[in-house]
Phi, psi and omega in degrees: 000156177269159180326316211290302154348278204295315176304327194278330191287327171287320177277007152282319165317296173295008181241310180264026159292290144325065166258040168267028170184155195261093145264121177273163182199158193269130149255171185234145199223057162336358195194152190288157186212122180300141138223130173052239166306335203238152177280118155295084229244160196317143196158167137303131174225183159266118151252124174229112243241112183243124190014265208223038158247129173247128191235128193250133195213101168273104188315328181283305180323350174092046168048024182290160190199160181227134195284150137191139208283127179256163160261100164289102191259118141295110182232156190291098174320319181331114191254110146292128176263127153261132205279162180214000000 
């Protein structure tokens, strides 16, 4: 996978946490950015989390928009302190 992957699979993992309700949330894209086929190119977007599909909507494009299936991980908020 590419920097550009991995950056998008972490901020959706970190958008799609908190899905007990259908939330949208704005995103920003600094660089053209692949989701699932297609290249994205900079811009403002919509990310909205639909069962195990994330739809990406550029609100500026005349709404155009693109699916691709994400994985939702629960992860342990729990921060350990070591006392030092």
């Amino acid at each position: 996978m590419t920097k550009r992957s991995l950056l998008l699979l972490g901020v959706l993992a970190m958008v799609t946490l908190p899905i007990a309700s259908a939330k949208s949330y704005d995103i920003a894209f600094s660089s053209a950015t692949m989701v699932g086929n297609t290249q994205l190119p900079v811009g403002e977007y919509t990310l909205k989390v639909e069962g195990p599909n994330a739809v990406i909507t550029n609100d500026v494009d005349n709404y155009k928009s693109v699916t691709a299936p994400v994985k939702i991980e629960n992860v342990d908020k729990k921060v350990r302190r070591d006392s030092g």
